[in-house]
TIRO-2110 file (N, C-alpha, C; in Angstrom, 1 decimal):
// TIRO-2110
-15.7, -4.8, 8.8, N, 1, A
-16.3, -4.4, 7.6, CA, 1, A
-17.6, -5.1, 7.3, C, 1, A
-18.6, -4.7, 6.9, N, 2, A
-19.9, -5.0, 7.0, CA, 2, A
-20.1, -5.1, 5.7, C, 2, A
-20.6, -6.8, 5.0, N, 3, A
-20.8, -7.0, 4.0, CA, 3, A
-22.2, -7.7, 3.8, C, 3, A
-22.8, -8.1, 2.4, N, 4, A
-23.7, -8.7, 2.8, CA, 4, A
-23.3, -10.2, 1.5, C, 4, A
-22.1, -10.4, 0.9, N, 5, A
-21.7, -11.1, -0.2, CA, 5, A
-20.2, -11.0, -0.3, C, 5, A
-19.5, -11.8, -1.0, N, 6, A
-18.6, -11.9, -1.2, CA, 6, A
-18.0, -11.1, -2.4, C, 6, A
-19.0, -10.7, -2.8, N, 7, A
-18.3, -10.0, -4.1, CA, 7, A
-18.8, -8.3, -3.3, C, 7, A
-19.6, -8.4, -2.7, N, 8, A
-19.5, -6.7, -1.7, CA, 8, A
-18.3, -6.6, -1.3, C, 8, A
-17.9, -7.6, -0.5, N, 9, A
-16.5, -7.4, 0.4, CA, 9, A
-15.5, -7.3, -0.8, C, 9, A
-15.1, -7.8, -1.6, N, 10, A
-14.2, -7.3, -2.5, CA, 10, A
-14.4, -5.8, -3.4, C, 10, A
-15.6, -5.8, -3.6, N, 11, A
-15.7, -4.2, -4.0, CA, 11, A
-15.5, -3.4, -3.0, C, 11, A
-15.5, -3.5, -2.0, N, 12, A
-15.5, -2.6, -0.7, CA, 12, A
-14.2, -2.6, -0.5, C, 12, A
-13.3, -3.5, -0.3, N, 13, A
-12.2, -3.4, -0.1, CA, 13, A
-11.5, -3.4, -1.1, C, 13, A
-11.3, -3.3, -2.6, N, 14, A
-10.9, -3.0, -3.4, CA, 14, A
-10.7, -1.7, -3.8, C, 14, A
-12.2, -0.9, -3.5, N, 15, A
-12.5, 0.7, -3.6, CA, 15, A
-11.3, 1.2, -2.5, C, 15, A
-11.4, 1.0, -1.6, N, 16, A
-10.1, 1.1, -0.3, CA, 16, A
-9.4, 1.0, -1.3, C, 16, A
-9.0, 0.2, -1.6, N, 17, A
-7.5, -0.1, -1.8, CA, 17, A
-7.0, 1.0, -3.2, C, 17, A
-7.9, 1.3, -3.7, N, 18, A
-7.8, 2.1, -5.1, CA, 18, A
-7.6, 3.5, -4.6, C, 18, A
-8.4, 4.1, -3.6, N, 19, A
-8.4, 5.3, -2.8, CA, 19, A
-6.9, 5.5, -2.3, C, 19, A
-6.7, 4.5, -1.5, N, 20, A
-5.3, 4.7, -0.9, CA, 20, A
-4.1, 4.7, -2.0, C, 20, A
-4.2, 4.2, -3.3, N, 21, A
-3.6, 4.6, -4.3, CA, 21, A
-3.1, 5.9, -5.0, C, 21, A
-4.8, 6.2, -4.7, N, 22, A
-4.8, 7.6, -5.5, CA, 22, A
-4.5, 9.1, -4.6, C, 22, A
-4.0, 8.4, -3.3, N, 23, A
-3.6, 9.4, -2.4, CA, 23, A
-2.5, 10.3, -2.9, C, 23, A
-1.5, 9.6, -3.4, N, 24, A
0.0, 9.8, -3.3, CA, 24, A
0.1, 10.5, -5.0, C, 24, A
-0.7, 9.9, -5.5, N, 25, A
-1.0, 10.5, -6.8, CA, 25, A
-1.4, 12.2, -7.1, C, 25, A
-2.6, 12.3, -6.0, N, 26, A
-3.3, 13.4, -5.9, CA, 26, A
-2.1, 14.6, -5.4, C, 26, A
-1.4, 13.8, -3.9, N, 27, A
-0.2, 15.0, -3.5, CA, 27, A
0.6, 14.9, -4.3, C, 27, A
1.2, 14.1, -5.7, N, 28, A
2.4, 14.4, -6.5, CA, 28, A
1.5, 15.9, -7.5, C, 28, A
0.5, 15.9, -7.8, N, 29, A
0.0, 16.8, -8.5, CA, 29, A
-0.7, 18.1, -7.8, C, 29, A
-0.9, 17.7, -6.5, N, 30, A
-0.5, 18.9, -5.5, CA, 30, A
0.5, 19.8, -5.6, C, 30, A
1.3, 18.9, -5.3, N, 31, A
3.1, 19.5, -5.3, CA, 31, A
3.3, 20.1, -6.4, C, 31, A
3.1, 19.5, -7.7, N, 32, A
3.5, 19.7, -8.8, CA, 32, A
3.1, 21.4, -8.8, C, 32, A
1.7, 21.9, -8.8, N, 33, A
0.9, 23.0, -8.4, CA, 33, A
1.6, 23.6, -7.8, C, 33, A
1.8, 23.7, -7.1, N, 34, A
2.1, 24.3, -5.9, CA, 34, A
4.0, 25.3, -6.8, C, 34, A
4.3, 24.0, -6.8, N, 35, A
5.6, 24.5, -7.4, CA, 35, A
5.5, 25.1, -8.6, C, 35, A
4.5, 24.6, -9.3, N, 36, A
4.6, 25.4, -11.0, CA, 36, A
3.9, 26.8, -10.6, C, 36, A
2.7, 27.0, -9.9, N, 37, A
2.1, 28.2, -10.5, CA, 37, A
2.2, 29.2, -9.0, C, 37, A
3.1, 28.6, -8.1, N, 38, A
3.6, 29.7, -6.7, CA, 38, A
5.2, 30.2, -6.9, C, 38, A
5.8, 30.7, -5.9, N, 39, A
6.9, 31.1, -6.0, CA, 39, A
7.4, 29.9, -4.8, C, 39, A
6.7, 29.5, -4.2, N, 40, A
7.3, 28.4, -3.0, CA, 40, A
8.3, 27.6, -3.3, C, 40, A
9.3, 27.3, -2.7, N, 41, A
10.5, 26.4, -3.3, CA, 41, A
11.1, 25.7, -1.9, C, 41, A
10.8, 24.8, -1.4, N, 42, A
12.2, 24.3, -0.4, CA, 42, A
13.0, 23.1, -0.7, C, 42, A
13.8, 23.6, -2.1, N, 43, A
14.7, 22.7, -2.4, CA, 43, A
16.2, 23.7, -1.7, C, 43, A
17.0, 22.3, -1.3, N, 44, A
18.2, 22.5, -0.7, CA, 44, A
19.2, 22.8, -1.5, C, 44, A
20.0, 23.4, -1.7, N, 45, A
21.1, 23.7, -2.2, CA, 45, A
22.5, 22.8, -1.7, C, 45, A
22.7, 22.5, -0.5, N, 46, A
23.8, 21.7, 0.3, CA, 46, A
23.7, 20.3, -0.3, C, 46, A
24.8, 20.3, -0.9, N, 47, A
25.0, 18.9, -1.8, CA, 47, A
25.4, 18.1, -0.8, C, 47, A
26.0, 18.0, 0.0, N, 48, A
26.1, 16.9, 1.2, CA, 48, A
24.6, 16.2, 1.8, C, 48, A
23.3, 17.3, 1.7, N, 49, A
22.5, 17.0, 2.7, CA, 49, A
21.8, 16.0, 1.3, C, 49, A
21.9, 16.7, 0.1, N, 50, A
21.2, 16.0, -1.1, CA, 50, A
21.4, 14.7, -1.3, C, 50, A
23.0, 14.4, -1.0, N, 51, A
23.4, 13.1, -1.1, CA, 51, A
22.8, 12.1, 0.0, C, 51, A
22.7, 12.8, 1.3, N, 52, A
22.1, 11.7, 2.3, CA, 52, A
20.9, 11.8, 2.0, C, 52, A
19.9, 12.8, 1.9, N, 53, A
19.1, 12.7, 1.3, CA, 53, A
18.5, 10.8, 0.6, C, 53, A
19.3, 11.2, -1.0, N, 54, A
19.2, 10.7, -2.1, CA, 54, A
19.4, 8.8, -0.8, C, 54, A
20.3, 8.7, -0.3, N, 55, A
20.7, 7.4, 0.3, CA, 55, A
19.4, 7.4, 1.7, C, 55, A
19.0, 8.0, 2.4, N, 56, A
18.5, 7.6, 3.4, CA, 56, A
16.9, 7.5, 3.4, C, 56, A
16.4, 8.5, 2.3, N, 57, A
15.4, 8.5, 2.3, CA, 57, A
14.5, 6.8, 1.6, C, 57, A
15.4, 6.9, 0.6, N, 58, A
14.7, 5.0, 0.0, CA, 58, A
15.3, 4.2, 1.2, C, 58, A
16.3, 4.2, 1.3, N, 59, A
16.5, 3.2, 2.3, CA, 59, A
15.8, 2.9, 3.6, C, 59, A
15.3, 4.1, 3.8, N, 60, A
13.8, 4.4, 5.0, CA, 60, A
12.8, 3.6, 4.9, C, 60, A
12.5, 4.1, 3.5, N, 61, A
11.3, 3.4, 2.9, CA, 61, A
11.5, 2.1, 2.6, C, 61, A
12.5, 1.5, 1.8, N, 62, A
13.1, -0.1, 2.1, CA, 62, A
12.9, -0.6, 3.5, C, 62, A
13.4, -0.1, 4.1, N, 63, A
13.1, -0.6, 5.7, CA, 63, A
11.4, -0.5, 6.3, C, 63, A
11.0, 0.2, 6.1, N, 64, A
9.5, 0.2, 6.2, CA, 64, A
8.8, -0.6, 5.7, C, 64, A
8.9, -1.0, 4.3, N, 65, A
8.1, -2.0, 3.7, CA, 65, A
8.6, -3.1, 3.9, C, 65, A
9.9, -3.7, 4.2, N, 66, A
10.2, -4.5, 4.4, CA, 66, A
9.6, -4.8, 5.9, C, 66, A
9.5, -4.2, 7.0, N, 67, A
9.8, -4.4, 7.8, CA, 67, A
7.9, -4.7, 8.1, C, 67, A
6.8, -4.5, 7.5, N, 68, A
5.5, -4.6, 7.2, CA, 68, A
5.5, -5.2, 6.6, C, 68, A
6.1, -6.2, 5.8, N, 69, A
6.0, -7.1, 5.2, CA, 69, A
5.8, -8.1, 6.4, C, 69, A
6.8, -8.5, 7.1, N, 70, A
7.5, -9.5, 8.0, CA, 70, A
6.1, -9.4, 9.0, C, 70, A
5.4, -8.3, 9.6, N, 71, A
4.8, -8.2, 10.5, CA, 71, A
3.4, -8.7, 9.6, C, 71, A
3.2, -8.6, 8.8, N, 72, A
2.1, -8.9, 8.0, CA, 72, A
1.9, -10.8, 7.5, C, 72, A
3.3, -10.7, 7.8, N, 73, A
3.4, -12.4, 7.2, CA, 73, A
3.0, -13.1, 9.0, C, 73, A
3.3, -12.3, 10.4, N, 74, A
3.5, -12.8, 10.7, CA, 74, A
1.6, -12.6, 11.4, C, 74, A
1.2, -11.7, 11.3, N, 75, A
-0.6, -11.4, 11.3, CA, 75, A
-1.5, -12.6, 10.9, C, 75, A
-0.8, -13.2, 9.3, N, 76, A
-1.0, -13.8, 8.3, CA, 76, A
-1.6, -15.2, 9.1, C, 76, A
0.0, -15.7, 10.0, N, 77, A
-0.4, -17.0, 10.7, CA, 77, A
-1.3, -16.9, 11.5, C, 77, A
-1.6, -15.9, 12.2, N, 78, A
-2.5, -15.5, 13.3, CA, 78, A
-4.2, -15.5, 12.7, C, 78, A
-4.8, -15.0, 11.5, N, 79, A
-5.6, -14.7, 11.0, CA, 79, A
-6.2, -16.2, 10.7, C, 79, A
-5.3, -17.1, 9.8, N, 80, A
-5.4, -17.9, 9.7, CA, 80, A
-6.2, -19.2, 11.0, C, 80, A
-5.2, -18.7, 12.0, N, 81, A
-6.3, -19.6, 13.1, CA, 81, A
-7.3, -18.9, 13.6, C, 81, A
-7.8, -18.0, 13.0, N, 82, A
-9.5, -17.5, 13.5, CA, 82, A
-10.6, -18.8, 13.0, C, 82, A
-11.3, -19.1, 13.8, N, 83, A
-12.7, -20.2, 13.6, CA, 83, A
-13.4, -19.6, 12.9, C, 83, A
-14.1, -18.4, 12.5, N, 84, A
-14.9, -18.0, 11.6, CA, 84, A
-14.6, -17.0, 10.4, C, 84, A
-15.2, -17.5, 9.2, N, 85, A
-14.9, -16.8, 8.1, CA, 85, A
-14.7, -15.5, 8.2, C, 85, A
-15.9, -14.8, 8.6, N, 86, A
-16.2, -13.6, 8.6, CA, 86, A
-15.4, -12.6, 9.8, C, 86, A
-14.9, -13.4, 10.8, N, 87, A
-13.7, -13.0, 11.4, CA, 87, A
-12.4, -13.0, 10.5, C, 87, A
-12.2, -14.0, 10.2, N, 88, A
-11.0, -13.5, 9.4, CA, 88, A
-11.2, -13.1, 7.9, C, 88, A
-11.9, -12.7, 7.1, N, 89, A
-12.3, -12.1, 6.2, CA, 89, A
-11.9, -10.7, 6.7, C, 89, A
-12.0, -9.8, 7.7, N, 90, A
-12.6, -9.1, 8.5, CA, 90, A
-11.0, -8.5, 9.4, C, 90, A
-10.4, -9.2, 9.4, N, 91, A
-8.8, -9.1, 10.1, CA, 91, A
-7.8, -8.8, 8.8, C, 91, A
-8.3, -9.6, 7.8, N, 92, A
-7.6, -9.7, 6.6, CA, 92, A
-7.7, -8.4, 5.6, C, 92, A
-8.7, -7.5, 5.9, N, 93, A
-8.9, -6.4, 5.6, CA, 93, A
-8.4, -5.0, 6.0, C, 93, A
-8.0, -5.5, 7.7, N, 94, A
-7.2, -4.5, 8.1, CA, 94, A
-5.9, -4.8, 7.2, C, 94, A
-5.3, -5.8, 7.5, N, 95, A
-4.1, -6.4, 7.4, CA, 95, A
-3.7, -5.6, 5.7, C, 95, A
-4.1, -6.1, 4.5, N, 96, A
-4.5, -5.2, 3.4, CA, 96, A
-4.4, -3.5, 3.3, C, 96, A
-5.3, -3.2, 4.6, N, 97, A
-4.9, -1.7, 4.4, CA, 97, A
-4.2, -1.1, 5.1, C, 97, A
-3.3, -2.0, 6.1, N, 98, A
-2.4, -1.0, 6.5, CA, 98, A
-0.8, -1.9, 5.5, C, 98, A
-0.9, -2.5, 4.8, N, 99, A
0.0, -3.1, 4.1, CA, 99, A
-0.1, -1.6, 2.8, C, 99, A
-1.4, -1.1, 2.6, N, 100, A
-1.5, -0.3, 1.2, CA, 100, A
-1.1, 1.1, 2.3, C, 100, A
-1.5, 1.4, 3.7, N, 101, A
-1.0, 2.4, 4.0, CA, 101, A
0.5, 2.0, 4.1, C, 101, A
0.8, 1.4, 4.4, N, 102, A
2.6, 1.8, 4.1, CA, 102, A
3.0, 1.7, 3.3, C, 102, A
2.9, 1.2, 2.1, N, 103, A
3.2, 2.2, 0.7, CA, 103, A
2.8, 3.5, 0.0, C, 103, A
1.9, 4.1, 1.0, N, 104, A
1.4, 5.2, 0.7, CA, 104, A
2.9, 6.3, 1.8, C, 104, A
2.8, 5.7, 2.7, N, 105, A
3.8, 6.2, 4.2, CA, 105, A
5.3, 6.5, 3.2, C, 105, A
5.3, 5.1, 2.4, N, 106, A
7.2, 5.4, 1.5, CA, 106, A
6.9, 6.2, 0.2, C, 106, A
5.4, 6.2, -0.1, N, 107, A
5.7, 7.0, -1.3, CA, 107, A
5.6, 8.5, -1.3, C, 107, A
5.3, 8.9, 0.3, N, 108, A
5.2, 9.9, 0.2, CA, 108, A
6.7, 10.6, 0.9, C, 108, A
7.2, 9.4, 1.8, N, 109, A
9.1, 9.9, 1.9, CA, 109, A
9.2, 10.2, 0.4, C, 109, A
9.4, 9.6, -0.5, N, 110, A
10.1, 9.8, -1.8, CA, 110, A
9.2, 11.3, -2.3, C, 110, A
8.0, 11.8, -2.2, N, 111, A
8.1, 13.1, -2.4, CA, 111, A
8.5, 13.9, -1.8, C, 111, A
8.9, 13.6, -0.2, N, 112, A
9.3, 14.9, 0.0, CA, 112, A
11.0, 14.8, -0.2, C, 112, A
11.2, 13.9, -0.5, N, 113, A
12.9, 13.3, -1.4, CA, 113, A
12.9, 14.2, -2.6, C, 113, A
11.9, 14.5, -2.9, N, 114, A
11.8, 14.9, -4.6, CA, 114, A
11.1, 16.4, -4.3, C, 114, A
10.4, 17.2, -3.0, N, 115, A
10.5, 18.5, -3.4, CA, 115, A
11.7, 18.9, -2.6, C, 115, A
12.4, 18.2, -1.4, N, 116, A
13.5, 19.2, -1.0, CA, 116, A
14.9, 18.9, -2.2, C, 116, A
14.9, 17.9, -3.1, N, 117, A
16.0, 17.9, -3.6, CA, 117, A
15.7, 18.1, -5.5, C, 117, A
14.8, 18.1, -5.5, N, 118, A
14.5, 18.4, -7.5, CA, 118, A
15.4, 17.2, -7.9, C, 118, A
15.5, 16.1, -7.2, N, 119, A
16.4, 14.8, -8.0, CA, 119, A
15.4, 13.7, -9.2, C, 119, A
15.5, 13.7, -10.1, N, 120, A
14.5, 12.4, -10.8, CA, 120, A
14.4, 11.5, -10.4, C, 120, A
15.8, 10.9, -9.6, N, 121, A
15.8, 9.4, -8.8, CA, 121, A
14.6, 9.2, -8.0, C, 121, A
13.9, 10.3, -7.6, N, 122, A
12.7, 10.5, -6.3, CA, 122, A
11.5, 9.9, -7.3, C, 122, A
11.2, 10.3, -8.1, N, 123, A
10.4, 9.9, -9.2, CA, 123, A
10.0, 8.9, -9.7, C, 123, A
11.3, 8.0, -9.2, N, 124, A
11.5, 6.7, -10.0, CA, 124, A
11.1, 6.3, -8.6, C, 124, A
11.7, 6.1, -7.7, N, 125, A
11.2, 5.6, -6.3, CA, 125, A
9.7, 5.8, -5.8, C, 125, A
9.2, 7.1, -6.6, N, 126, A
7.5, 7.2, -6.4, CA, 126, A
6.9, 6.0, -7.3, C, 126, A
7.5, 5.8, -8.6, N, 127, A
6.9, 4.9, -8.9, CA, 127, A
7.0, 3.7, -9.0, C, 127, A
8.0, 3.4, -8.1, N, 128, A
7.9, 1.7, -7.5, CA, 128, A
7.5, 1.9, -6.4, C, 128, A
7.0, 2.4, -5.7, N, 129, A
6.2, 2.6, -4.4, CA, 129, A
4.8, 2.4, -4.5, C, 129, A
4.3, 3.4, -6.2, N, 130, A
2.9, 2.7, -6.4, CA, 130, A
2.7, 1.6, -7.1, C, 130, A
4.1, 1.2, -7.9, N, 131, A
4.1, -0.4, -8.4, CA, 131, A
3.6, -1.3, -7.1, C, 131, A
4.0, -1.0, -5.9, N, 132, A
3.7, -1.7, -5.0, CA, 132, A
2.9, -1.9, -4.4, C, 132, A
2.4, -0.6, -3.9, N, 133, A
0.7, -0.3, -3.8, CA, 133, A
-0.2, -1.1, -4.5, C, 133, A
0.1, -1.0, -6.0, N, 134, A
-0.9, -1.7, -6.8, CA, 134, A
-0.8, -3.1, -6.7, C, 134, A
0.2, -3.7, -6.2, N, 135, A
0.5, -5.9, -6.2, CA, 135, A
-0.1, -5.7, -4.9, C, 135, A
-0.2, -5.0, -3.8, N, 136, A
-1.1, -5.3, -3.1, CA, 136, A
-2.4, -5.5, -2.8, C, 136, A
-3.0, -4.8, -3.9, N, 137, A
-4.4, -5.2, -4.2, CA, 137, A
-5.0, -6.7, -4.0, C, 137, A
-6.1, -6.7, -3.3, N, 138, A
-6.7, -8.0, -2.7, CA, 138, A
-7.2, -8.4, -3.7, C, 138, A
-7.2, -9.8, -4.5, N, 139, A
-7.7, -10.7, -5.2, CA, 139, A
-8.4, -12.0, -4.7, C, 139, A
-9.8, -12.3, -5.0, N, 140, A
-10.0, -14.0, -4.4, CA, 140, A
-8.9, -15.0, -4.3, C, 140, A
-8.1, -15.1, -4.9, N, 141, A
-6.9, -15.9, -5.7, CA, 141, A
-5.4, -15.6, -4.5, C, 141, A
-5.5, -14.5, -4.4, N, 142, A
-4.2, -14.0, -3.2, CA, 142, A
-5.3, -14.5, -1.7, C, 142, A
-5.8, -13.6, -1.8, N, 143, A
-6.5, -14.1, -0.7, CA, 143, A
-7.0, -16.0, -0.2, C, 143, A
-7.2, -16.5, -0.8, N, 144, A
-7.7, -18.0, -0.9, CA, 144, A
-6.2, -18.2, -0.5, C, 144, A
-5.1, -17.5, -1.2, N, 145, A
-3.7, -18.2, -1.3, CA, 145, A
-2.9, -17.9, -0.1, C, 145, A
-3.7, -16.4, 0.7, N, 146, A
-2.5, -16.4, 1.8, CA, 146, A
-3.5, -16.7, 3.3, C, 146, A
-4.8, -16.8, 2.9, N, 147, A
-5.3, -17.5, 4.0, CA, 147, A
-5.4, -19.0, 3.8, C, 147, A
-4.4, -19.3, 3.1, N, 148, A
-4.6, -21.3, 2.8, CA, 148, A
-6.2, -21.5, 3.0, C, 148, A
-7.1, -21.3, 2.3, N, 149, A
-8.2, -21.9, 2.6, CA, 149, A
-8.6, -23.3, 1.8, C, 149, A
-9.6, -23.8, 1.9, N, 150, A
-9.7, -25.3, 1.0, CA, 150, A
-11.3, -25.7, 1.4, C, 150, A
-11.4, -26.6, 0.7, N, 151, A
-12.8, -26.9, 0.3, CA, 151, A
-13.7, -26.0, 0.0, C, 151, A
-15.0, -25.9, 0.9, N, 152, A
-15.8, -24.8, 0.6, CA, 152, A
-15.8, -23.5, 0.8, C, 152, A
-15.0, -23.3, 1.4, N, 153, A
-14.5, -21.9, 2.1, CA, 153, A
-13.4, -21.5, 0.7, C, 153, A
-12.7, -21.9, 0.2, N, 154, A
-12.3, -21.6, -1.1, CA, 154, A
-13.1, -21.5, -2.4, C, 154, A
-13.8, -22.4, -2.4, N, 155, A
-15.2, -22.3, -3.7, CA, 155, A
-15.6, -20.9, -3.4, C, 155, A
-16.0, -20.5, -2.2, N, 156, A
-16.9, -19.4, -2.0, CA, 156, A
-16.4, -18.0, -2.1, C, 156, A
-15.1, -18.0, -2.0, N, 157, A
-14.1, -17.1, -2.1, CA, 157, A
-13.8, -16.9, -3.5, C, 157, A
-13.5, -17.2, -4.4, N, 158, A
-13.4, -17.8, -5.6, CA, 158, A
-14.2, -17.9, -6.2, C, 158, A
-15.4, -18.3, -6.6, N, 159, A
-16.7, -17.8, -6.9, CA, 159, A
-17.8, -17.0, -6.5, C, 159, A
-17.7, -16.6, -5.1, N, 160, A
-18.2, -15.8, -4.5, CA, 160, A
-19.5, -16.4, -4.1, C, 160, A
-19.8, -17.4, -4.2, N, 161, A
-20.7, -18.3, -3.3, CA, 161, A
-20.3, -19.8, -3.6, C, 161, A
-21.1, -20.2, -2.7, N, 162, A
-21.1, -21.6, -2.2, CA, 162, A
-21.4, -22.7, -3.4, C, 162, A
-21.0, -23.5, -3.6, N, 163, A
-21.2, -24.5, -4.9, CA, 163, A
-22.2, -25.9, -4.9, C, 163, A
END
């Protein structure tokens, strides 16, 4: 990612990170369309499938974020031993957006949880999906904190230049 400041790089990668938010938002109001003013419908009727449904689909998603979490912590230590800032500034950005694409990945199981089954539970799981999208959002403060930085490389991050 090509910056020329530190406060670029956070607008840049913040706009990212806002975008990928507003993904999952855009297809709930898609859907919503689609279903209010067409005749389309593929909700299931088979209460057995609804039930696994209702159980496998979050627990999918539980397992996906959990399981990006672990690989992200484990990126984390790796990133951390890069020699140059702007390399790992730069690593730390992928890391960020594919942490915001997999909550976009489970909140979009939970819609299609919610058009094959018309359940509210899906609803509620969309919106701790974008609760979680949104704590992912990169701050100097998270950032400074999960790449341990110190001294000047923290002032700079943090204030966005050098002191």
């Amino acid at each position: 990612m090509n910056f020329s400041s530190i406060k670029e790089y956070f607008y840049r990668l913040q706009s990212r990170c806002y975008a990928l938010l507003l993904l999952p938002v855009l297809l709930l109001i898609a859907i919503y369309a689609m279903q209010r003013f067409t005749s389309l419908s593929f909700t299931t009727e088979d209460t057995e499938l609804v039930f696994v449904l209702k159980i496998v689909l979050p627990a999918m998603a539980l397992l996906e974020l959990t399981s990006v979490h672990l690989v992200a912590f484990l990126k984390l230590k790796k990133i951390r031993k890069l020699r140059g800032m702007g390399e790992r500034l730069d690593a730390y950005a992928i890391l960020v957006t594919m942490k915001m694409i997999a909550g976009d990945v489970a909140s979009v199981m939970m819609l299609a949880g919610l058009i094959l089954t018309e359940e509210e539970l899906f609803i509620g799981f969309f919106m701790l999906c974008l609760i979680f999208i949104l704590f992912q959002r990169p701050t100097p403060a998270r950032l400074s904190r999960q790449l341990q930085l110190r001294g000047d490389e923290k002032e700079l991050i943090l204030k966005g230049e050098l002191v």
